[in-house]
Phi, psi and omega in degrees: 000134174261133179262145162254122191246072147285313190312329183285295185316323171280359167304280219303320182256037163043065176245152195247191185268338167269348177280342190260302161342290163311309174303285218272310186096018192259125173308157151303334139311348178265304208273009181306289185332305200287288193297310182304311199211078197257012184249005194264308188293122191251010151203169192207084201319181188268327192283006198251315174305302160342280177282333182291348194289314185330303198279291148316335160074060194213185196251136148005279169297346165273014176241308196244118207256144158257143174229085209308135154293137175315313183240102184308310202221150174211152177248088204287342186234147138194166187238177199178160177231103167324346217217342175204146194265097192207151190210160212232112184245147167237104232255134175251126192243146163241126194256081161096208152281047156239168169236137186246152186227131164250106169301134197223124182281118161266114165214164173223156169215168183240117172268359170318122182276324171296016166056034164259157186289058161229148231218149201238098183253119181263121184270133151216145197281138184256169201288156182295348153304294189291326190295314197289351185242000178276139161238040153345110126339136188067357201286155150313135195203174195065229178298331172300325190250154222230140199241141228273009193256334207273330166332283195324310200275354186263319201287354198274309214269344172294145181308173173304303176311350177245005163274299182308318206255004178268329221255307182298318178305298201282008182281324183298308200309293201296314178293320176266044153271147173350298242278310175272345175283333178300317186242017171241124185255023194155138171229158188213007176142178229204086181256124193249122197229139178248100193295074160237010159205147205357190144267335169272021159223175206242202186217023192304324179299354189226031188250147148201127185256136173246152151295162160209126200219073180088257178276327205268149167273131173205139195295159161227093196303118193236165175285019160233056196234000000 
């Protein structure tokens, strides 16, 4: 979201909106919104920008801030198999007022030799061929799907904290779907891993492990966090 901080600048330069008209030549109409209701506006010419940087004597950034959103991703969809253990999320990102979608490959195993229930779960995003060949009911296509290397490199630049908790949705998603209650009788946690990267890097930045103890999740917090 781009924030507009004209109002802190005319503060700042003790200016009203009609002495900042008169200075600029920028109607009042433009700049009412902008100062008032700057969460309304849904463009802003470059000359318009242009001339208030002049005029207040700033920098870009000092009018117009971007303020990454909280909840990065969401999961409006998923498929499942009663027969193999793999579950299908169609993880939704919205980029301005679009929504962009990345189909994402779920599987589990239980690696324990003692046969406790903690289960080693891997997310990998699939490439935009293969998602165009899934046939999910509801799935997403076209302009809309998101091709899993391009996924990959924007999941890079979000933070640990929007990987955890993205991490957490869909571990939520998965347990309490059929599809795993069919062929899972008990879980007791969960390392949850994101196949996003190479052959020159591990995916150790994209591991997490949770408990788990009926409905409730909970991070477990490691020393490379």
């Amino acid at each position: 979201m781009i924030k507009i901080k004209l109002k802190q600048s005319m503060e700042d330069y003790g200016v009203t909106i009609s002495e900042l008209s008169e200075f600029t030549g920028i109607a009042r109409s433009t700049l009412t919104p902008l100062a008032n209701n700057p969460n309304t506006v849904k463009g802003i010419q470059i000359d318009t920008i242009d001339t208030l940087c002049d005029f207040f004597g700033i920098g870009i950034d000092d009018l117009l801030e971007f303020v990454q959103s909280s909840n990065k991703y969401s999961v409006p969809t998923t498929w499942g198999s009663f027969n193999t253990p793999e579950f299908f999320v169609d993880l939704k990102k919205m980029v301005g007022a679009k929504a962009r979608h990345t189909l994402l490959s779920v599987t589990w195993n239980n690696s324990q030799p003692d046969d406790t229930a903690f289960f080693e779960v891997s997310i990998s995003p699939l490439s935009k061929s293969d998602a165009e060949q899934f046939s999910g009911e509801g799935k997403p296509s076209g302009s809309e799907l998101l091709d899993g290397n391009l996924f990959k490199r924007d999941f890079k630049r979000q933070t640990r904290d929007v990987a955890k908790e993205t991490s957490e949705v869909i571990l939520r998603m998965l347990i309490e779907s059929k599809f795993f209650k069919k062929q899972v009788s008990s879980i007791v946690g969960a390392n949850v891993t994101w196949n996003i990267g190479n052959m020159l890097e591990n995916n150790t930045l994209y591991s997490f492990v949770f408990e788990i103890d009926g409905g409730n999740i909970s991070y477990q917090k490691r020393n490379i966090d």
